[in-house]
ZALOMAR-291778 format. One record per residue: residue number from 1; residue in three letters; x, y, z of N, C-alpha, C in turn. Coordinates in steps of 0.02 Angstrom, whole numbers, plus 50000, padded with zeros to 5 digits. Atoms other than C-alpha are relative to their C-alpha. Layout:
% ZALOMAR-291778
[NUM,ALA,[X,Y,Z],[X,Y,Z],[X,Y,Z]]
...
END
This chain:
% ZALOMAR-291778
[1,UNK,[50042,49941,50000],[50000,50000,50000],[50044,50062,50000]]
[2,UNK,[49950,49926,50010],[50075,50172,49938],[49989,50051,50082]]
[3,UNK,[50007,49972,49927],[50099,50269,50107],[50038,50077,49967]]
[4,UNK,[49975,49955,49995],[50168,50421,50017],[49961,50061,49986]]
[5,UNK,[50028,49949,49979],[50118,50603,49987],[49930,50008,49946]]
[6,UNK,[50043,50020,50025],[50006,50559,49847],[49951,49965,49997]]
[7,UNK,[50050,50029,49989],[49925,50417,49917],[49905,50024,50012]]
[8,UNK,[50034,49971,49998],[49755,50427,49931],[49952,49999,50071]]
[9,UNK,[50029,49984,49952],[49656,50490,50087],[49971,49964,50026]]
[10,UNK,[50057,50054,49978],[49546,50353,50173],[49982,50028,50068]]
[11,UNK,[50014,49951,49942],[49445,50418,50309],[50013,49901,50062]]
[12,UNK,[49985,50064,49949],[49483,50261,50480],[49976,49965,49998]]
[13,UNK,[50055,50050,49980],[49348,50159,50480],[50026,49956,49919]]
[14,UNK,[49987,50028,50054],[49387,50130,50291],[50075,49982,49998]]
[15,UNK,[49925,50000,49989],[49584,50112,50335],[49981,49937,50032]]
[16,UNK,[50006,50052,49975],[49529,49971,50437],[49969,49972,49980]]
[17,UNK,[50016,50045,50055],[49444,49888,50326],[50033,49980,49930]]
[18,UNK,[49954,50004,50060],[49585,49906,50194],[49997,49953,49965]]
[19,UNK,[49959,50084,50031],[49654,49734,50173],[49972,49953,50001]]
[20,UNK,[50044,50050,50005],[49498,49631,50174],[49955,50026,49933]]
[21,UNK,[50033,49997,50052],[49388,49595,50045],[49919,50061,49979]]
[22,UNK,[50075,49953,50036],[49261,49737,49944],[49935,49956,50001]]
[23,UNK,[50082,50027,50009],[49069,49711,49941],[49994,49962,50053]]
[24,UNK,[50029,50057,49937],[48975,49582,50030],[50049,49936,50013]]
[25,UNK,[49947,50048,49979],[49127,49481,50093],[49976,49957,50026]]
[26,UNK,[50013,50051,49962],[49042,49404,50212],[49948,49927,49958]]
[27,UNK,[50020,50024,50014],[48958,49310,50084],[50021,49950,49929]]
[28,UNK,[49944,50025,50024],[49091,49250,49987],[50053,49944,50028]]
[29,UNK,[49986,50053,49957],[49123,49051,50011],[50074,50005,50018]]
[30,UNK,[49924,50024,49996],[49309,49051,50009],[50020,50061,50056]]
[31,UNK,[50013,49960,49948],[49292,49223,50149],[49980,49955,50067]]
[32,UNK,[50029,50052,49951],[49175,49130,50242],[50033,49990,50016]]
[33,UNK,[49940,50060,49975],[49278,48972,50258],[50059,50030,50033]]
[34,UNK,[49951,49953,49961],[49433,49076,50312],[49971,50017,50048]]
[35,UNK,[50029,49933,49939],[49339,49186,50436],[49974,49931,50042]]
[36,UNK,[50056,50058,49947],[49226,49011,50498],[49944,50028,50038]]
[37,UNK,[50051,49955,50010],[49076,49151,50475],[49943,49919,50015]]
[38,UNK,[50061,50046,50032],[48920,49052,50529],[49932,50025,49965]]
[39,UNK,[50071,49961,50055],[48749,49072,50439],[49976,50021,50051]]
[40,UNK,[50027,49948,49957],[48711,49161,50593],[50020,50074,49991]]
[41,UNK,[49962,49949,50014],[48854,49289,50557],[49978,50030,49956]]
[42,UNK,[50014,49967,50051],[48812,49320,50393],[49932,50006,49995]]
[43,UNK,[50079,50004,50005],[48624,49316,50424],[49993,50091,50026]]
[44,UNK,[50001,49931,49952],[48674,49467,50544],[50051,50052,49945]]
[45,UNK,[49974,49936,50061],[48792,49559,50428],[49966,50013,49947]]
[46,UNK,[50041,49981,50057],[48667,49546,50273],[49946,50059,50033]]
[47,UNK,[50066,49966,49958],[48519,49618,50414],[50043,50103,50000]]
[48,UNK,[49964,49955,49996],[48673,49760,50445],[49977,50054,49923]]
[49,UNK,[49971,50003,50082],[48704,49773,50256],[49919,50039,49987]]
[50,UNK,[50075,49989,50039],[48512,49808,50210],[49964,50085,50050]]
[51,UNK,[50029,49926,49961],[48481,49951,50360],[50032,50029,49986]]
[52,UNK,[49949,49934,50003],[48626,50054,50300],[50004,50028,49918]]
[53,UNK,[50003,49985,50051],[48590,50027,50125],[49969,50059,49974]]
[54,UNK,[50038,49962,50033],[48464,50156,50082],[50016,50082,50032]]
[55,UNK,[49971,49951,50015],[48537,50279,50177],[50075,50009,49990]]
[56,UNK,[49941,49939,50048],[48709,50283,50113],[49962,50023,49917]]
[57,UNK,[50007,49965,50055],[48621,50293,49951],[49975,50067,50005]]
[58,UNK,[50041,49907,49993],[48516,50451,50016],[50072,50047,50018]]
[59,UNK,[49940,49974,49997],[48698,50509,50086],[50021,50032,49934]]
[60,UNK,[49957,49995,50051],[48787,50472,49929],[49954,50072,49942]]
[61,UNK,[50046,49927,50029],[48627,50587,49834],[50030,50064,50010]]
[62,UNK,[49990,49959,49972],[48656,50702,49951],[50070,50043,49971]]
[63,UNK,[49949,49964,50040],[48842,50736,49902],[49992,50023,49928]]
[64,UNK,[49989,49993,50074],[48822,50722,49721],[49938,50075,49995]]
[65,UNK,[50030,49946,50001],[48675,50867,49751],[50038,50042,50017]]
[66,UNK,[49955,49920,49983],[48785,50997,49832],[50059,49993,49959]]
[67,UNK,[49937,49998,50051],[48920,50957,49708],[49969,50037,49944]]
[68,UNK,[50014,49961,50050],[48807,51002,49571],[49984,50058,50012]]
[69,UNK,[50004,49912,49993],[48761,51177,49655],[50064,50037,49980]]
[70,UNK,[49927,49991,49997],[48955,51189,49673],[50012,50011,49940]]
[71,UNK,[49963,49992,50053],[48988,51160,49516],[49972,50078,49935]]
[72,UNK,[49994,49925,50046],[48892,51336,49397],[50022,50056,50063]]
[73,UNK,[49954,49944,49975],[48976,51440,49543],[50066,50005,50006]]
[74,UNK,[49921,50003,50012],[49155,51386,49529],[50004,50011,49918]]
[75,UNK,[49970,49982,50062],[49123,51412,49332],[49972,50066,49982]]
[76,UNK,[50026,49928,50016],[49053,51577,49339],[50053,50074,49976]]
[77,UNK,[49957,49948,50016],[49128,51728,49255],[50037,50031,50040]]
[78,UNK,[49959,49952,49972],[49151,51814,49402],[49974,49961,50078]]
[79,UNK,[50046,50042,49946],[49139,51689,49546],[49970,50025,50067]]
[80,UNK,[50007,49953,49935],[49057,51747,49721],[50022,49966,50052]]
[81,UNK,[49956,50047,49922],[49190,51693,49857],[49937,49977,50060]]
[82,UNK,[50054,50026,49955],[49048,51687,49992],[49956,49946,49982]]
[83,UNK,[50046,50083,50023],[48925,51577,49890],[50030,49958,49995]]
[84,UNK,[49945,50058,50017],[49076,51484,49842],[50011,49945,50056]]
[85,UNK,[49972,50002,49932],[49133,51474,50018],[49943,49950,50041]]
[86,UNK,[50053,50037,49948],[48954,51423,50080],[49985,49944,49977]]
[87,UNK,[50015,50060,50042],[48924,51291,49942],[50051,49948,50057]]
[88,UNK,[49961,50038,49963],[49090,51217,50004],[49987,49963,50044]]
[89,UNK,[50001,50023,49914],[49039,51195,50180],[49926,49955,49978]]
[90,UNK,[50043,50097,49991],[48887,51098,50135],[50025,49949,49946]]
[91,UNK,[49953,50043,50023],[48984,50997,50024],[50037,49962,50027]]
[92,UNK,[49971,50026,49961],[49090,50954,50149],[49952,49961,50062]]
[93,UNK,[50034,50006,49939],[48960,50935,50275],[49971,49914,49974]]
[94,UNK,[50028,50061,50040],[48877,50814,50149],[50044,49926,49979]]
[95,UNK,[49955,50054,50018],[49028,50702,50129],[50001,49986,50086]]
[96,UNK,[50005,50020,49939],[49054,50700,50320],[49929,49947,50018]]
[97,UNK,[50024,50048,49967],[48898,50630,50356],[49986,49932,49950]]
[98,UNK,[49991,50061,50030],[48904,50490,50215],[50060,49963,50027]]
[99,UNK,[49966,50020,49972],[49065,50455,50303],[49994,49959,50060]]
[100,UNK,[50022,49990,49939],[48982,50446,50451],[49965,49913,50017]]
[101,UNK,[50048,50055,49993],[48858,50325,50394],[50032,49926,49970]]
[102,UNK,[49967,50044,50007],[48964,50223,50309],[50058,49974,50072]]
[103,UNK,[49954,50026,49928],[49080,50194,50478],[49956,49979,50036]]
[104,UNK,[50015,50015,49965],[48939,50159,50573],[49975,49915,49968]]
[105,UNK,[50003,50052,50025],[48886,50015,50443],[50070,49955,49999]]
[106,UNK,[49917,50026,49989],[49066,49970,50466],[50019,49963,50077]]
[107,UNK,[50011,50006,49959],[49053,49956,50643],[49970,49945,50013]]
[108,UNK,[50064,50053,49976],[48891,49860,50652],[50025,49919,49970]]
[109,UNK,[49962,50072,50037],[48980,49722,50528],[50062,49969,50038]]
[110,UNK,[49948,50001,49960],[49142,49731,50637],[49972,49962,50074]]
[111,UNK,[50006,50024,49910],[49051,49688,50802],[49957,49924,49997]]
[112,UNK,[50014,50061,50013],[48987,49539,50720],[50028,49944,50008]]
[113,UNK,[49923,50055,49977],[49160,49468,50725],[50021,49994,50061]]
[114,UNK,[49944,50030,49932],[49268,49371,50846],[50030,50047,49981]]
[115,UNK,[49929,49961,50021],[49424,49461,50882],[50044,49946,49960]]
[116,UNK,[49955,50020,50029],[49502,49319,50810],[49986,49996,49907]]
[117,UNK,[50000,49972,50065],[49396,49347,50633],[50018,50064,49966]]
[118,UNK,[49980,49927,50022],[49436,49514,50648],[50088,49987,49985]]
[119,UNK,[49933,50016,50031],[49614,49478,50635],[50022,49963,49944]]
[120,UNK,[50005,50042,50052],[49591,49355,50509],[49994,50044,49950]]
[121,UNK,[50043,49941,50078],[49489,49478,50388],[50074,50047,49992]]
[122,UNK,[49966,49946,50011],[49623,49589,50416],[50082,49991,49966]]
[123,UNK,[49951,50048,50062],[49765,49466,50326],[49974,49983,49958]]
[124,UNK,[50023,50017,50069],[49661,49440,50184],[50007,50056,49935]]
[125,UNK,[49980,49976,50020],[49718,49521,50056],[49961,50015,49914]]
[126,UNK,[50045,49989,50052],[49676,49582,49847],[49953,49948,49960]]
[127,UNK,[50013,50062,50022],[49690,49414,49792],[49932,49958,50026]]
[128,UNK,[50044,50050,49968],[49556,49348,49908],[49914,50032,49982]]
[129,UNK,[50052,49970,50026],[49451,49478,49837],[49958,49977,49913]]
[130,UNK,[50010,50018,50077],[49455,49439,49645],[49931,49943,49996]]
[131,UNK,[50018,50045,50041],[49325,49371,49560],[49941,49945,50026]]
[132,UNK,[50045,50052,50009],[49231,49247,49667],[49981,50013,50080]]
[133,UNK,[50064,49990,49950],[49070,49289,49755],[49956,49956,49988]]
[134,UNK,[50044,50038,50002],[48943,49216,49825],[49934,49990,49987]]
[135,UNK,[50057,50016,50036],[48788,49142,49748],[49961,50080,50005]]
[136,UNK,[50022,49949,49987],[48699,49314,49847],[50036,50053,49967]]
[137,UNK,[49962,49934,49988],[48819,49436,49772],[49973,50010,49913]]
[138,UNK,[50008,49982,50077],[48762,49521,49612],[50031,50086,49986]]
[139,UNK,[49961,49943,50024],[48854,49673,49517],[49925,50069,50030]]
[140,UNK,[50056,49961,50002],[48755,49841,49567],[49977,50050,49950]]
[141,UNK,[50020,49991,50047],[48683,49965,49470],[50049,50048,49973]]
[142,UNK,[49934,49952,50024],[48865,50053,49453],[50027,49971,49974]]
[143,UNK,[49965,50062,50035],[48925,49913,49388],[50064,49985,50033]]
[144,UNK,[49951,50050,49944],[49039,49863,49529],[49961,49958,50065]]
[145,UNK,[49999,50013,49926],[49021,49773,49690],[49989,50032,50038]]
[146,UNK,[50033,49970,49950],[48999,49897,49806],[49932,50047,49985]]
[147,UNK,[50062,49950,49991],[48878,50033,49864],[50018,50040,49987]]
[148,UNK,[49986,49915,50007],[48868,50216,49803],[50053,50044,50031]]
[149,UNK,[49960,49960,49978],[48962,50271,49921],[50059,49969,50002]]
[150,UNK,[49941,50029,50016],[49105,50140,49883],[50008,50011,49933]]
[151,UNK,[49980,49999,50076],[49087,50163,49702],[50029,50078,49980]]
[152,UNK,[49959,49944,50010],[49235,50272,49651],[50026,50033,50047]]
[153,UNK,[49984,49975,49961],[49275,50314,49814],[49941,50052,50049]]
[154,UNK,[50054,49974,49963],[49185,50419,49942],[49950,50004,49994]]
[155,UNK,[50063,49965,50051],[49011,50462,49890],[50023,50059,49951]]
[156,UNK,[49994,49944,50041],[49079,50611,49808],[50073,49995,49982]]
[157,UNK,[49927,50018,50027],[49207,50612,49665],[50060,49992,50014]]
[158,UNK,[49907,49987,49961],[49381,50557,49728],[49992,49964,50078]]
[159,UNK,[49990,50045,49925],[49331,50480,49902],[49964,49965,50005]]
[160,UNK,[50054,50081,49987],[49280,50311,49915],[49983,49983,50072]]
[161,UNK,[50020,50011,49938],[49207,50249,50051],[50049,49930,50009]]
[162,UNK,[49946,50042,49951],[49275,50100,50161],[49986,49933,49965]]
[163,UNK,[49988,50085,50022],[49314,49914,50083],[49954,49993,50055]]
[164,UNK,[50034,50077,49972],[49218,49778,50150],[49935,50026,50019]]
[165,UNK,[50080,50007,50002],[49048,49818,50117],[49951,50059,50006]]
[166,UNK,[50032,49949,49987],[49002,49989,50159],[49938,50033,49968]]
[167,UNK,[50064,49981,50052],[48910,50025,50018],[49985,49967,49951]]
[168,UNK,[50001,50057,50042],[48890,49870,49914],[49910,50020,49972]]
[169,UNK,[50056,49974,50042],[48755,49923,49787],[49941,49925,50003]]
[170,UNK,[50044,50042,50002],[48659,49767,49807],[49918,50027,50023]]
END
């Protein structure tokens, strides 16, 4: 993982979810098996998975709305620093709390685990990601694996939200 001045930003919750597998992991046999997830676990992370779904998507909205205000006042002839200034701040405000909501769906999946799956998940690496999901896992309507607010990074252009499931578009 690039650790230098370019790297790119990950807010904690998504830092700790780094090195385990995108999307619905927990439902991914060869995850599973590693982790020794029972169909209780994953009964409870899907239940997670489905209350956080609708609002990161209202989140993820959310950003992509104050981006588009943002965007005819940063191209204006003669821009107005204050509107500029105020857009900003709910822009920001609007990524914070998709952040927000995504960590707490992060959380709720996290406390599902042993400490010793949690350590586990957390040696699994890109490879364990590639390619093979389970029967439940279907592409979303971004055409990746995750949720809105994982697709492409944050909800809003440039910051993704957190690996392992946060926003898995399912």
């Amino acid at each position: 993982m690039d650790h230098g001045p370019m790297a790119p930003h990950r807010p904690p919750m998504e830092r700790a979810f780094r090195m385990g597998p995108r999307g619905r992991w927990w439902n991914n046999p060869d995850v599973a098996q590693k982790l020794g997830l029972s169909t209780d676990q994953q009964k409870k992370m899907d239940d997670i998975f489905q209350q956080s779904r609708l609002k990161l998507i209202d989140q993820h909205a959310a950003v992509e709305k104050e981006e588009t205000i943002l965007e005819p006042l940063l191209s204006a002839e003669q821009p107005d620093e204050t509107r500029v200034l105020a857009q900003i701040d709910k822009v920001a405000q609007a990524r914070a709390e998709l952040e927000k909501a995504n960590a707490r769906m992060l959380l709720g999946l996290r406390s599902v685990l042993t400490t010793a799956q949690w350590k586990t998940l957390q040696t699994l690496g890109p490879g364990d990601r590639a390619g093979r999901r389970g029967p439940d896992d279907r592409r979303g309507r971004h055409g990746s694996d995750r949720a809105p607010a994982e697709n492409g990074g944050t909800p809003a252009p440039g910051n993704a939200p957190p690996p392992g499931g946060p926003g898995d578009s399912q």
